[in-house]
C-alpha positions in Angstrom: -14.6 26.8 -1.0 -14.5 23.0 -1.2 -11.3 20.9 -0.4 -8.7 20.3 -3.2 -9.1 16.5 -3.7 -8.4 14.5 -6.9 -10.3 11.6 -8.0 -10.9 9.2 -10.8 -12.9 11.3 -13.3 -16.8 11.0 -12.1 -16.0 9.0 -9.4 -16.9 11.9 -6.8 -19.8 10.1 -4.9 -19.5 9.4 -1.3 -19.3 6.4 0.7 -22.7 5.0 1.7 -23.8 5.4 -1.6 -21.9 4.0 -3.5 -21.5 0.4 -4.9 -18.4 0.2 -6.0 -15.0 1.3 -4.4 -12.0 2.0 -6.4 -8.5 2.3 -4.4 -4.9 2.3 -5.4 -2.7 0.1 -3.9 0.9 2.0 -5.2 3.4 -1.4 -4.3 5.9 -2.4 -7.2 8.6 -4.3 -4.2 8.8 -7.6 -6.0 9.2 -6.3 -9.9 11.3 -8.5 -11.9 12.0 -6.4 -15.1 11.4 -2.7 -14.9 9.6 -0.9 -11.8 7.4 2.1 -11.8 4.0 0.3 -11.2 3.7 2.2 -7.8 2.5 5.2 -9.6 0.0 4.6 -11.7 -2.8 5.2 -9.4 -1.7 8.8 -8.7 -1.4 9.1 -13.0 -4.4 7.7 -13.8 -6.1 10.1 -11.3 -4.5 12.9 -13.1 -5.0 12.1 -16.4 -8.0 10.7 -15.9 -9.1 14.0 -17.1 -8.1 13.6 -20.4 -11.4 11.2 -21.1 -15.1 11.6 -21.1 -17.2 10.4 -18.1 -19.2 8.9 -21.2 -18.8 5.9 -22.5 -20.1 5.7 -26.9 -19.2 2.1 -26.4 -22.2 1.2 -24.0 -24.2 4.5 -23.9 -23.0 4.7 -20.1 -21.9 7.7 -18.2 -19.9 7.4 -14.9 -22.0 11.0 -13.8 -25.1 8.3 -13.6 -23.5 5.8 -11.3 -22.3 5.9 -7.6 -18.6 5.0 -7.5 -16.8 6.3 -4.6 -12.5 6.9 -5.0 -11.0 6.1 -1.4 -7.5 7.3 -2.9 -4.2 5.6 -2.3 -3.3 2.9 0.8 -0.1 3.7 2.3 1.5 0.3 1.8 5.1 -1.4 3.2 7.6 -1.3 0.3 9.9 -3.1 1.9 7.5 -6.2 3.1 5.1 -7.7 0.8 3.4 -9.3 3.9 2.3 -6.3 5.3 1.4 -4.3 1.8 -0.9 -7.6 1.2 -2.3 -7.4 4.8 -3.1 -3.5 4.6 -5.1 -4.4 1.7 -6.9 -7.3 2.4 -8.1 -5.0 5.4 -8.9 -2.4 3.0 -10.4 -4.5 1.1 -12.4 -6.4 3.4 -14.5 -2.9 5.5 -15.8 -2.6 1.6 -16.7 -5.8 1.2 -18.2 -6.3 4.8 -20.3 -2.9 3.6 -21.7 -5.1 0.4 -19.8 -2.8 -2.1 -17.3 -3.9 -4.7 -13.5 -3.0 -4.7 -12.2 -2.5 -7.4 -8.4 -1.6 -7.1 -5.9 0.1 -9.3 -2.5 -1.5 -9.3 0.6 -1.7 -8.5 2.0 -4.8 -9.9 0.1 -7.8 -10.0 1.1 -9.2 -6.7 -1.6 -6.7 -5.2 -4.2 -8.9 -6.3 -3.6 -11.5 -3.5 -4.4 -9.2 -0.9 -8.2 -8.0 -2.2 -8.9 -11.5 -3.3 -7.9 -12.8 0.6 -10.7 -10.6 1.2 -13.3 -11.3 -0.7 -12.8 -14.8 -0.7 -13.8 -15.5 2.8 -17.3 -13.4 2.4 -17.9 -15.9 -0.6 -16.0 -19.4 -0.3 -17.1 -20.4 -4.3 -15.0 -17.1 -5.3 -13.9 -18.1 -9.2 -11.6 -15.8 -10.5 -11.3 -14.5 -14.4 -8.0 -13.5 -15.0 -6.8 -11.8 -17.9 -2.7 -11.1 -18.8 0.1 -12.4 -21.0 1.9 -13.8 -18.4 0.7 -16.9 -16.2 2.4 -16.0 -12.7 1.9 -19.4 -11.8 5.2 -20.2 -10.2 5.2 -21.5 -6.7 8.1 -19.4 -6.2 10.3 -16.8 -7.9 14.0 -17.2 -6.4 13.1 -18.7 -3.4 10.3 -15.9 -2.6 6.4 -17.2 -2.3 5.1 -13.5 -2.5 6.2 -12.6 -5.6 4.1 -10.7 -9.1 5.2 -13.7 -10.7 3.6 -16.3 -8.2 0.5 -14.3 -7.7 -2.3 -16.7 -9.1 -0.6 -19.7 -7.5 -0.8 -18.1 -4.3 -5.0 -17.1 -5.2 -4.9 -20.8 -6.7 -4.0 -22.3 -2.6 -7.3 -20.0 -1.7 -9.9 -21.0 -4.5 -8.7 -24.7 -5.3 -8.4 -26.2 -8.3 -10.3 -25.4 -11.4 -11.5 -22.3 -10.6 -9.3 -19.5 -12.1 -9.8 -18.8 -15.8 -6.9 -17.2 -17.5 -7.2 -15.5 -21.0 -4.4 -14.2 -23.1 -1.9 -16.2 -21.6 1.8 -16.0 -23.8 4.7 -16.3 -21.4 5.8 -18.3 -18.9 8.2 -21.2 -17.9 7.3 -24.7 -18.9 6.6 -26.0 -15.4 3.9 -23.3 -15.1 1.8 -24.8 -18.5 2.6 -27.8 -17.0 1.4 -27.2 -13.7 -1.8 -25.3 -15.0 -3.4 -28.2 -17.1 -3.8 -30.0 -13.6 -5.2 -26.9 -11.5 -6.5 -23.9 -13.6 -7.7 -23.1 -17.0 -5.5 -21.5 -19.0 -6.3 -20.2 -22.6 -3.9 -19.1 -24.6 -2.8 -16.0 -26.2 -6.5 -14.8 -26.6 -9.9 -14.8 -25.6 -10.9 -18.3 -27.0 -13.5 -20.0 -25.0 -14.4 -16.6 -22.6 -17.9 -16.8 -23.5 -18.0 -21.3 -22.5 -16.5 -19.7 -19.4 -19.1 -17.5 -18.5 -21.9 -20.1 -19.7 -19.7 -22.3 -16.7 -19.6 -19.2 -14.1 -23.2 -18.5 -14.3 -24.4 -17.8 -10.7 -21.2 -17.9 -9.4 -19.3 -15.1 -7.7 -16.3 -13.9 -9.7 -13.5 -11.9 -9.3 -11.5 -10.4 -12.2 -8.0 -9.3 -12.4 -6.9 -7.4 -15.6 -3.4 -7.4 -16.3 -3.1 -4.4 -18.5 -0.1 -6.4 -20.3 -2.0 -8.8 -22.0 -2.5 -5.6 -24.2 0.1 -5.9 -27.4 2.7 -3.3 -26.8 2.0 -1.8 -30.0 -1.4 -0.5 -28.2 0.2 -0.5 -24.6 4.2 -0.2 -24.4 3.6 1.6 -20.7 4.3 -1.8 -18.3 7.2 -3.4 -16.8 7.3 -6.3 -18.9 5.7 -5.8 -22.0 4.9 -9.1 -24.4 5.0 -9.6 -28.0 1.5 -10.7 -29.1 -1.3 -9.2 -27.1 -5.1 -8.6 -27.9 -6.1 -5.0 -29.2 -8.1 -2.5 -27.0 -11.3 -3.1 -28.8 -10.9 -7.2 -28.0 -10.0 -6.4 -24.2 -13.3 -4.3 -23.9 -15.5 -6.7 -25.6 -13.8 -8.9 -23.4 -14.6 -7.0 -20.2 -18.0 -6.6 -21.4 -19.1 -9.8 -21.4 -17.6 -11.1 -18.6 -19.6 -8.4 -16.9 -22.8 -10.1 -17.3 -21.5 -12.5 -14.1 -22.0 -11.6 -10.8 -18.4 -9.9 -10.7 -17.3 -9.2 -6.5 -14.4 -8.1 -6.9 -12.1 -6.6 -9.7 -8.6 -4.7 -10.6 -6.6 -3.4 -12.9 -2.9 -3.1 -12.8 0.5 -3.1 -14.4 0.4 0.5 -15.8 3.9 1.5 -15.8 3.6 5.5 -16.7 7.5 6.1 -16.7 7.7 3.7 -19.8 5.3 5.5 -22.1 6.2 9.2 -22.5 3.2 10.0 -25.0 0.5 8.8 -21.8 -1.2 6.7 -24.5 -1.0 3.9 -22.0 -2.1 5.8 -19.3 -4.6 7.2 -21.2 -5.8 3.7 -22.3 -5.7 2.0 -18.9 -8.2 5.4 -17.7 -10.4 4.5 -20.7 -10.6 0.4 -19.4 -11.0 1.7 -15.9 -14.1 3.5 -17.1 -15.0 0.7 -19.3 -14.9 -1.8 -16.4 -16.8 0.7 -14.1 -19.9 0.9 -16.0 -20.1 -2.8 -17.4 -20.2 -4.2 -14.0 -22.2 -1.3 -11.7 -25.5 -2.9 -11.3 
């Protein structure tokens, strides 16, 4: 008999040979709207289930690649100092092992920590970043760590110009106004992705999917759903493309499973985990 142990659906490889990593990191502390982030990881395993290892949308199967699930990090709820730091280390033994992480959120403060690491194995890290909401605040009542301050704190680690946001619809003024002087934001879609990549060409990328910049027609399931998003079939061409860079790092995160009772959302972020897996496995 073999140990009882779930993972993401054809992700069953081991360690050394594998080239991409995928880990939860189940932290939801600094939520402003509606919790419940924490477990998508664990659902997604689960229903993971419910899809093909196949994918009819690039004539991939996830049984043909080496993708190893290193489960859930046991993370600080209370601090999100030391949830960032247990992370980042995480993240940096599968870096330091020339792999990809590629973690499953959480809320979207989460990405900080696997960015700190890979950013200091590759200095010219650019980061694609795809959501409806900016999180460009410098701080969100007084806190610095905060899901809605995230890219501002990636921004003090990359510099200026070097995060691409797509889908962008919500956010206070300042954080437009701050963003025409230190990122690239577009708007409410993906206008100008594929100028991006033509710009990111040889560059080491990182890309953070905020499964909100879905419309909430297609994905009510997240803690602060916005009016307006792209469709499922947009986010994947989307993902796609941007695969053709040389992508170091990625996540996905903002699944909320409480909020969507049917598990279409879950279901959907399983299908763009899979999606994202076999676009960028070289």
């Amino acid at each position: 008999m073999n140990r009882n142990i779930e993972t993401f659906i054809g992700c069953e490889s081991e360690y050394e040979d594998s080239k991409i990593v995928i880990f939860g990191a189940p932290f939801d502390s600094t939520t402003s709207f509606r919790p419940g982030t924490r477990f998508a990881s664990k659902v997604m395993r689960s229903e993971s289930f419910g899809v093909e290892t196949y994918s009819p949308y690039q004539d991939k199967d996830l049984e043909d690649i080496n993708v190893f699930d290193g489960g859930d990090l046991e993370l600080c709820f209370g601090s999100p100092k030391k949830a960032l730091d247990a992370i980042e280390k995480f993240a940096a033994e599968i870096v330091k092992d020339n792999k990809i992480p590629c973690m499953i959120g959480g809320e979207h403060l989460v990405t900080l920590g696997t960015v700190k690491a890979v950013v200091k194995k590759f200095p010219d890290l650019h980061v694609i970043h795809f959501d409806a909401h900016a999180d460009l605040r410098d701080d969100y009542l007084g806190e610095k760590l905060s899901h809605a301050t995230v890219m501002h704190r990636v921004w003090e680690l990359t510099g200026d110009n070097k995060i691409f946001q797509f889908g962008i619809r919500s956010g206070e003024r300042e954080e437009f106004t701050w963003a025409k002087d230190h990122v690239i934001t577009n708007k409410f879609d993906f206008t100008n992705l594929n100028h991006a990549i033509e710009v990111l060409k040889g560059k080491p990328v990182y890309l953070s999917i905020d499964l909100d910049i879905l419309d909430p027609s297609v994905f009510p399931g997240t803690g602060t759903p916005e009016a307006g998003g792209v469709t499922f079939k947009e986010l994947l061409k989307a993902i796609i493309d941007v695969s053709k860079l040389n992508i170091v790092g990625c996540d996905v995160n903002e699944l909320s499973p409480i909020y969507d009772q049917s598990g279409s959302s879950t279901a959907t972020a399983c299908k763009i985990l899979r999606e994202l897996l076999l676009a960028i496995y070289k």
